[in-house]
C-alpha positions as CSV (number, residue, x, y, z in Angstrom):
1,X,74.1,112.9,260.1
2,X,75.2,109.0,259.7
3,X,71.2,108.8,260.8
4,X,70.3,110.8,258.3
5,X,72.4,108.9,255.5
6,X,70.9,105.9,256.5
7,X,67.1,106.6,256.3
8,X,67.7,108.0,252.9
9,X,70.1,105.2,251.7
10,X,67.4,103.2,252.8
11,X,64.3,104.4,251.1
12,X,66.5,105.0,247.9
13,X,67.8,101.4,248.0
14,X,64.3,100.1,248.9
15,X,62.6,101.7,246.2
16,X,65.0,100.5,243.9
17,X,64.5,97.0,244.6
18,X,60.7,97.1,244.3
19,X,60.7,96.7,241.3
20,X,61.8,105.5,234.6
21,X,63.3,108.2,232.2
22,X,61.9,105.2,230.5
23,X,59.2,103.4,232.8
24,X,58.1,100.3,231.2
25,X,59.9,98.6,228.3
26,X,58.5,98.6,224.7
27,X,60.3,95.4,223.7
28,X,57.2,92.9,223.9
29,X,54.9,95.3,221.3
30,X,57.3,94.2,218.6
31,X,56.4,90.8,219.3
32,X,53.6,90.5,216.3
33,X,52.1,87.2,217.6
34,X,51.4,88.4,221.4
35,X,47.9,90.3,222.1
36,X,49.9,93.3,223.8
37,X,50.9,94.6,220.2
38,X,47.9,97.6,221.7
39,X,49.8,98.2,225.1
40,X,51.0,101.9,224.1
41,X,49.1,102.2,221.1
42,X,45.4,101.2,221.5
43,X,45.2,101.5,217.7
44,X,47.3,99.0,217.2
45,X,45.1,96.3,215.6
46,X,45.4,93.0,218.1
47,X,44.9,90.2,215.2
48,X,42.5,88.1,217.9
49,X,39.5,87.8,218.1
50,X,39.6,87.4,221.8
51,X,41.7,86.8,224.7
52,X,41.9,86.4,228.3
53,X,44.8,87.0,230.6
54,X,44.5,86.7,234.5
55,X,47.4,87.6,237.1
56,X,50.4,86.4,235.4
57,X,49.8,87.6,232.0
58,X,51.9,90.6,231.9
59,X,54.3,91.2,234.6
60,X,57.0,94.0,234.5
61,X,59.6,95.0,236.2
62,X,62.0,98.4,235.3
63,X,65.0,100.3,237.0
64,X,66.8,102.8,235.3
65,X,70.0,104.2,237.5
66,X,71.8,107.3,236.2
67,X,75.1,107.0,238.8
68,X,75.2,103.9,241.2
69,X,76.6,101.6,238.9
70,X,78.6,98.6,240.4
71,X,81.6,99.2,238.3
72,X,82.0,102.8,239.8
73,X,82.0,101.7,243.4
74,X,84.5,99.1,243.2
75,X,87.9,98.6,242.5
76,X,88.4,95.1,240.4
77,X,91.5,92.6,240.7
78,X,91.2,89.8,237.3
79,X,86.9,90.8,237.3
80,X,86.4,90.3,241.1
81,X,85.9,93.1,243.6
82,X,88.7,93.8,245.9
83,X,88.0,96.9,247.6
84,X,85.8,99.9,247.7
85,X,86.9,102.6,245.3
86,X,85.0,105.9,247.3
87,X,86.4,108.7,246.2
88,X,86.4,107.3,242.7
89,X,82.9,106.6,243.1
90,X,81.8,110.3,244.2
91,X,83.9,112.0,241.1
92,X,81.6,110.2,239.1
93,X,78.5,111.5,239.9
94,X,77.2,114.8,238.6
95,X,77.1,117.6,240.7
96,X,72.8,117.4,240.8
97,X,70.0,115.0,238.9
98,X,71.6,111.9,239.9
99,X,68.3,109.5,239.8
100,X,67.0,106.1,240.2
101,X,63.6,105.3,238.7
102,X,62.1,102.6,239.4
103,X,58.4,100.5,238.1
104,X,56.3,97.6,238.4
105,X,53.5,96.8,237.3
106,X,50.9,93.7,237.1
107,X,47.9,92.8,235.3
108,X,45.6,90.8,237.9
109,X,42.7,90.3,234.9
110,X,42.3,91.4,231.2
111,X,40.1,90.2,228.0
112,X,38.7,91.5,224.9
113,X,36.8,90.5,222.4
114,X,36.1,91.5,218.3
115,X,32.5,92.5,217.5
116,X,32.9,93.2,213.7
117,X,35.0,96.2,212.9
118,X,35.3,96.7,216.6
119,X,37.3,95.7,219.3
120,X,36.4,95.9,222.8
121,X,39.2,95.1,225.8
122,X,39.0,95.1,229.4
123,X,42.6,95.5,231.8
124,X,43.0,96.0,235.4
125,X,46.3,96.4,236.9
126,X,48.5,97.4,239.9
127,X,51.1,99.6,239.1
128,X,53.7,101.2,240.8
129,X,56.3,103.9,240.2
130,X,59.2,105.0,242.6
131,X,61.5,107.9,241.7
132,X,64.9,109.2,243.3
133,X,67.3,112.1,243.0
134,X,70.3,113.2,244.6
135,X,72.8,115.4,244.2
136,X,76.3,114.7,244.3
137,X,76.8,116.0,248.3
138,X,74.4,113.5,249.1
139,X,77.1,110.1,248.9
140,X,80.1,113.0,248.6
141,X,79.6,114.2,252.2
142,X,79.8,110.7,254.4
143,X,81.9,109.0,251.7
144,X,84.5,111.7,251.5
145,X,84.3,112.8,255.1
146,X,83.4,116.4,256.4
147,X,86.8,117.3,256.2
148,X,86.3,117.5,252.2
149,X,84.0,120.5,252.9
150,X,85.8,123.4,255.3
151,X,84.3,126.7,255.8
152,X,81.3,128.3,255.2
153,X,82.3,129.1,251.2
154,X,83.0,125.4,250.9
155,X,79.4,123.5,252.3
156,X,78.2,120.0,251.4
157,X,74.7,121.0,249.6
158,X,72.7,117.8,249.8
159,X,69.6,117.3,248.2
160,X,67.1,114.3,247.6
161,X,63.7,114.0,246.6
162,X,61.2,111.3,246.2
163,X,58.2,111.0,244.1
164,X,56.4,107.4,245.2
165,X,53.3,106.0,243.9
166,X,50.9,102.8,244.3
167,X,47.9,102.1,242.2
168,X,45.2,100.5,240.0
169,X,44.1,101.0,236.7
170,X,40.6,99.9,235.1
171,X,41.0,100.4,231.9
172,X,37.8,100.3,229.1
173,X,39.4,100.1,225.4
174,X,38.1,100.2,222.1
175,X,39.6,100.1,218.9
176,X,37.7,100.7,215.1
177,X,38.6,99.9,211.8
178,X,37.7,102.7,210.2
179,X,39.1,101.3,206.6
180,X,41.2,98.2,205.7
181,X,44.6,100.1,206.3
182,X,43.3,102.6,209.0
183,X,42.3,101.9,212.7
184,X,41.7,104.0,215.7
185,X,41.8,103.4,219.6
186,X,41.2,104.9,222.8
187,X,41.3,103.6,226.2
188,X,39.4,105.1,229.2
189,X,41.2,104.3,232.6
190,X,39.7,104.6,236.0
191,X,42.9,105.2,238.6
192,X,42.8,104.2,242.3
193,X,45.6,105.7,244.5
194,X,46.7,103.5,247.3
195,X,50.0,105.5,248.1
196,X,51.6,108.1,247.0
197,X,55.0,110.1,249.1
198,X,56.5,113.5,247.9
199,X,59.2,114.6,249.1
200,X,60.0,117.7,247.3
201,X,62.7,119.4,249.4
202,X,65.3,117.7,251.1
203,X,68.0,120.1,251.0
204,X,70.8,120.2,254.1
205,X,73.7,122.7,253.7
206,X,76.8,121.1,256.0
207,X,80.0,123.0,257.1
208,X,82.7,121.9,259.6
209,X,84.3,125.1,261.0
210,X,88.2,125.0,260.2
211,X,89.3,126.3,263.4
212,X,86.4,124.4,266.4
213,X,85.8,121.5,263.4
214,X,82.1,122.5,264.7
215,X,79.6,121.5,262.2
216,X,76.7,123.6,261.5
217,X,73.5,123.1,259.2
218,X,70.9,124.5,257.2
219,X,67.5,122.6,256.3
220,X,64.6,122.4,254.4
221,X,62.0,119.4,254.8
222,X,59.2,119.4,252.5
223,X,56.9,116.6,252.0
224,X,53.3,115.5,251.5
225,X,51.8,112.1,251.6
226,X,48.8,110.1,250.9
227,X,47.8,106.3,252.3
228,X,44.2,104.7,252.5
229,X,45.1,103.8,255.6
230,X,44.3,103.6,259.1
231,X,44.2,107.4,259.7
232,X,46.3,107.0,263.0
233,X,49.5,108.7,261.4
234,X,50.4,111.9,263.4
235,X,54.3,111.7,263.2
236,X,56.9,111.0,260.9
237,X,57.6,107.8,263.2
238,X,54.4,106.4,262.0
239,X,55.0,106.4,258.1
240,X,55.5,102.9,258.5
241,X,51.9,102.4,259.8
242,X,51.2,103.6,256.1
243,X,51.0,99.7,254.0
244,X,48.8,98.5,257.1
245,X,45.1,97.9,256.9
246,X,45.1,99.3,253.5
247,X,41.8,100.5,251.9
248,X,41.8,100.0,248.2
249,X,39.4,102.9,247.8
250,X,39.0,106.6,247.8
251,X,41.7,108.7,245.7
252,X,40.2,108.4,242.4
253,X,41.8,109.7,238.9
254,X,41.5,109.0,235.7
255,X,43.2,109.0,232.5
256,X,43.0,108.1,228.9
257,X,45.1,106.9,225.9
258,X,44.8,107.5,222.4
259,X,46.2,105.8,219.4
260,X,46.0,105.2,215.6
261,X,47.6,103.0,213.1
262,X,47.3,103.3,208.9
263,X,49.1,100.9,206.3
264,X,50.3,102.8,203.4
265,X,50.8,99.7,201.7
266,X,51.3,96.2,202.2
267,X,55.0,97.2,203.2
268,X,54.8,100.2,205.0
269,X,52.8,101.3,207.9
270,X,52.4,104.4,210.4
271,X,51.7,105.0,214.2
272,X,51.1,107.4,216.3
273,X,49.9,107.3,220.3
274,X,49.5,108.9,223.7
275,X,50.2,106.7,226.7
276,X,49.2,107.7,229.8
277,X,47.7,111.0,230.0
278,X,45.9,111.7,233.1
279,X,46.4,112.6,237.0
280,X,45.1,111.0,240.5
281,X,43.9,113.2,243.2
282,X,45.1,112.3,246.6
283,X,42.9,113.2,249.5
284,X,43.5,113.2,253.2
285,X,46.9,114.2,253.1
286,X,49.4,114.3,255.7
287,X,52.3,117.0,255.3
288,X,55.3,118.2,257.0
289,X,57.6,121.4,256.3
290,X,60.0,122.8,258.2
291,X,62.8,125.4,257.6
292,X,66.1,125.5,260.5
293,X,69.3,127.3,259.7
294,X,72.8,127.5,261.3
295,X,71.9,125.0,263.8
296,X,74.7,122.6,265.1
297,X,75.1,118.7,263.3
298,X,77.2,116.3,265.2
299,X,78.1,112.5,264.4
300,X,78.5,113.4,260.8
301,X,80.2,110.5,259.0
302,X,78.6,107.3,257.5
303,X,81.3,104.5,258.7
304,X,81.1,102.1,255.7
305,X,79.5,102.3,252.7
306,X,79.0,98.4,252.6
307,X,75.6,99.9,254.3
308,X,74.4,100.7,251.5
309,X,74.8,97.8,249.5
310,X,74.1,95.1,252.3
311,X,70.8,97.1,253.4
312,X,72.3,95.9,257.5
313,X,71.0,98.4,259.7
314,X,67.9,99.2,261.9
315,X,65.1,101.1,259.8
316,X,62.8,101.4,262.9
317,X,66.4,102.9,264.6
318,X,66.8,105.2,261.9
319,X,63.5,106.6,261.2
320,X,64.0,107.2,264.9
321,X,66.9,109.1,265.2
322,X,66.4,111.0,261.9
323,X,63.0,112.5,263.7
324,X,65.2,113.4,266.8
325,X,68.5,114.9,265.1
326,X,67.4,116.9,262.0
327,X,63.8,117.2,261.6
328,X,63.2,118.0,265.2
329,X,59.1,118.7,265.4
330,X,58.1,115.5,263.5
331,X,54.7,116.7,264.0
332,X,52.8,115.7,260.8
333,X,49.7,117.9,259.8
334,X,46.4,117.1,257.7
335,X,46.4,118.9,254.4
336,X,44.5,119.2,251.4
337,X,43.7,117.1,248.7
338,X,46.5,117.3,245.8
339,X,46.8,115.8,242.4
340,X,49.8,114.0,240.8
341,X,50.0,113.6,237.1
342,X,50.4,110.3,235.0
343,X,53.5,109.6,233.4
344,X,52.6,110.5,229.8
345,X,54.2,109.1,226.7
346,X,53.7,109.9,223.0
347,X,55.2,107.6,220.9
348,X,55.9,108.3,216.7
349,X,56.2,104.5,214.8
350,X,57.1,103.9,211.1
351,X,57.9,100.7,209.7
352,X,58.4,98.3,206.8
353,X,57.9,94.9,206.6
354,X,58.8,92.8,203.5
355,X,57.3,89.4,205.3
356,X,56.1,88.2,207.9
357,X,59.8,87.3,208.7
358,X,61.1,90.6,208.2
359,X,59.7,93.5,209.9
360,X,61.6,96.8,210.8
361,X,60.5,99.0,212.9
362,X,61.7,102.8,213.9
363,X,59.8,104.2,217.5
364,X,60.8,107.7,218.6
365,X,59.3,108.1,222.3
366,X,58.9,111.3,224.0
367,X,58.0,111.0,228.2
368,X,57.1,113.8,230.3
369,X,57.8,114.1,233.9
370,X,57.1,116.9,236.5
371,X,57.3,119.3,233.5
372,X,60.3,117.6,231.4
373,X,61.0,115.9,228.2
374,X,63.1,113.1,228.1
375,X,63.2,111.2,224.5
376,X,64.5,108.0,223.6
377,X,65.0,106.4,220.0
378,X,64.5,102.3,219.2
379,X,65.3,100.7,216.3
380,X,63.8,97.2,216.1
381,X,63.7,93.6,214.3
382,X,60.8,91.2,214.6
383,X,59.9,88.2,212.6
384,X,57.2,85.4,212.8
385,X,58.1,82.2,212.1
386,X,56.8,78.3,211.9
387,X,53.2,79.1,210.9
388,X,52.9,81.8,213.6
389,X,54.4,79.5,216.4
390,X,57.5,81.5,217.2
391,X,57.6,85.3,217.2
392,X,61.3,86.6,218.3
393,X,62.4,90.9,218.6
394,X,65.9,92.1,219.1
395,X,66.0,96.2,219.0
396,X,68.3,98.6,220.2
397,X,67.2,101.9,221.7
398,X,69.4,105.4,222.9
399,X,68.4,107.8,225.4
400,X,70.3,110.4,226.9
401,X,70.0,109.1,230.5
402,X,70.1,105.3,229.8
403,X,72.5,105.4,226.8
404,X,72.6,102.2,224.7
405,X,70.9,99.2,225.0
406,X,69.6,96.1,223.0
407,X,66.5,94.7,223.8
408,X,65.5,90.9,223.2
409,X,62.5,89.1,223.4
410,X,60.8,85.8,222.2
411,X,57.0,84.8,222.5
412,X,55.5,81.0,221.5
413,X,52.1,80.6,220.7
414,X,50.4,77.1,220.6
415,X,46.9,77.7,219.6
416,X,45.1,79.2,222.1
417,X,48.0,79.2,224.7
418,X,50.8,82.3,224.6
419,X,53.5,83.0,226.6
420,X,56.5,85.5,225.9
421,X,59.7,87.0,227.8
422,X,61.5,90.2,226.8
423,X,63.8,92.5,228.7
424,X,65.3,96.0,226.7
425,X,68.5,95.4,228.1
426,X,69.7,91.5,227.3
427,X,72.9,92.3,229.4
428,X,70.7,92.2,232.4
429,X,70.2,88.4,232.1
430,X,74.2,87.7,232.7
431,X,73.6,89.0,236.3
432,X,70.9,86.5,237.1
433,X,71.8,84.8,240.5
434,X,74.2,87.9,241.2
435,X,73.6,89.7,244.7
436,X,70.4,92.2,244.9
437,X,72.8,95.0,245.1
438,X,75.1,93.7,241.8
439,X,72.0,93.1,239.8
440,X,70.5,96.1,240.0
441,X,73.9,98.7,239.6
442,X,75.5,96.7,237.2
443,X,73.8,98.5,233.9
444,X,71.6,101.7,233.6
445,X,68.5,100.1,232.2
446,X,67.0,97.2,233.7
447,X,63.6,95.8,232.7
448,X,62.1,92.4,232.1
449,X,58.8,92.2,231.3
450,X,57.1,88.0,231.1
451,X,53.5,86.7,230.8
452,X,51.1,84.2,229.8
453,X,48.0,84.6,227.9
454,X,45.1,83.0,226.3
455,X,44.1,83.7,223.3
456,X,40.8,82.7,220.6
457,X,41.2,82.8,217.1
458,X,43.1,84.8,214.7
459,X,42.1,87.6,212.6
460,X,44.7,89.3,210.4
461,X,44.3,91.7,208.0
């Protein structure tokens, strides 16, 4: 079981430092002087009348943790860490739909250009998205011991899932003015997949027998993947053969957002938009499912938790002995082709603006995930300043699995040169220099999003 723990720990604590649910921040579209004002909202009227942007023009990075929060697993002497506060740590989770959500995404090359009452914008990105969930058995059962969980009316029920995804975007845009205060977008995407992993059962049921302390365990492994990659992946030993030789070709998708702005007067203004609607279809899958019951589980107990923030163990050793202990016939199998749905937004904006130095804004957001709603509210400030030189946002934004945060940001443009840095969480940048493991449990939301971009004339309304 410590074999099993590990593999897990590892792909949850690996995901989380690639760098949802909130994916991407929406700090920088506040930020009136930076082309991006159309990220979400491709009716959001860029005031350009061109730009170009290659590589590092807009980089992001996001992770949102419901449970693994530094100040949970430790116990604190005058602010410093003194020793590991486990069972403290486990009555703090939630019984299931503990999650990290992780995202990252880059633009390698993007322009536009106005034609008129038109404008036309090019993007293409690498994106990627990596989510977790775990129930509270999962840490509970090696952090607590097996002890904690006697009898077969008292089992450990451990789940974890993971939904894992790589790829590009092409994205065709094109915004109208259909009137002085009205204008209307849309943007056509063209998705590549380059990986996706989903695990949608991970379930163990754990006992220890109170009389033999024998251990015995129920499972169900369920999980379907798809690489463009050397097809030479047979076994569940070989998921690491996945990121070689990669193809950047063959699971197409596509998707589409929609958007719309109107000025009700030279004060007040509307939007509305969907982000992200669409799917990928992955071909040439690989899947494994298997189904044992009331089979015997020895070597139960993780030994020190400092595995899982120090990330010092063998992954080769424990993808091994995962396949031997638990999943047993690692065979994997070809499957079908399978599609996995964007991660859509639709986002409500009202705001009022009594100069260009005083803008509020209110942005009621609404994402949708595997068949749920999860909202999330932002309040913002923004304000141009010196002639347009200096365009600076601070917000604050509530959602039910993030809680509270206030978002900063700044952006400088210098005629045809822009650059700009914003995170939704301003916290985050007092852990700069911290350990990996501190930086990334210390708040719920994490997200910094930076870039620099060129830009060619003005054009406001």
């Amino acid at each position: 079981m410590k074999r099993i723990y590990k593999l897990l720990l590892a792909v949850l604590m690996l995901s989380s430092y690639s760098a949802k649910a909130q994916y991407d921040g929406v700090t920088f579209t506040f930020l009136n002087n930076i082309p991006y004002i159309n990220y979400y909202n491709p009716g959001a009227r860029v005031p350009y009348l061109g730009i170009v942007g290659v590589a590092f023009s807009n980089l992001n990075f996001n992770v949102t943790n419901s449970s693994l929060l530094y100040k949970n697993i430790y116990r604190f002497d005058n602010g410093k860490p003194v020793a590991i506060a486990a069972s403290d740590f486990v009555g703090t989770l939630k019984e299931n739909g503990n999650f990290i959500k992780t995202g990252f995404s880059m633009d390698l090359a993007n322009a536009g250009f106005r034609k008129g009452k038109f404008y036309f914008s090019l993007d293409y990105r690498l994106r990627y998205y990596g989510d977790i969930d775990y129930s509270k058995d999962f840490l509970g059962f090696f952090i607590l011991g097996n002890g904690n969980y006697m009898g077969a009316d008292n089992p450990a029920n451990i789940h974890f899932g993971v939904d894992m995804g790589v790829y590009t975007e092409l994205g065709l845009g094109a915004q109208y003015d259909v009137k002085d205060n009205l204008t209307v977008g849309a943007r056509l995407k063209v998705l590549n997949g380059i990986v996706n992993v989903d695990m949608k059962d991970m379930n163990l049921t754990v006992y220890t027998d109170p009389d033999t302390y024998v251990m015995t365990a129920s499972s169900v492994f369920d999980i379907r993947m798809s690489s463009m990659t050397n097809p030479q992946v047979y076994i569940v030993n070989d998921l690491g053969n996945m990121f070689e030789d990669l193809r950047f070709i063959g699971n197409w998708g596509f998707g589409v957002d929609l958007g719309a702005t109107y000025e009700l007067n030279k004060y007040f203004g509307f939007g509305a938009s969907v982000y992200d609607l669409g799917f990928i279809k992955w071909n040439d899958s690989k899947v494994h499912r298997h189904q044992k019951y009331n089979f015997i589980l020895n070597n139960a107990i993780v030994d020190d938790i400092d595995d899982l923030l120090d990330m010092e163990f063998d992954y080769t050793e424990v993808v091994n002995e995962i396949v031997d202990n638990v999943i047993g016939n690692d065979t994997l199998i070809d499957g079908g082709s399978y599609n996995t749905s964007l991660r859509t937004r639709v986002m409500l904006q009202a705001y009022g603006e009594l100069n260009p130095m005083a803008r509020l804004t209110a942005l009621a957001q609404f994402c949708f995930v595997n068949g749920e709603m999860t909202p999330a509210f932002t309040i913002a400030y923004s304000g141009v300043f010196f002639k347009n030189i200096l365009s600076i946002t601070a917000n604050y934004t509530y959602s039910k699995y993030c809680g509270n945060c206030v978002g900063l940001g700044a952006g400088v443009h210098l005629g045809p040169f822009n650059i700009y840095a914003v995170t939704d969480n301003f916290l985050l940048v007092t852990q700069i220099g911290a350990p990996v493991g501190k930086l990334m449990t210390s708040y719920s939301a994490n997200n910094l999003r930076f870039g620099i971009v060129w830009t060619i004339g003005s054009c406001q309304n």
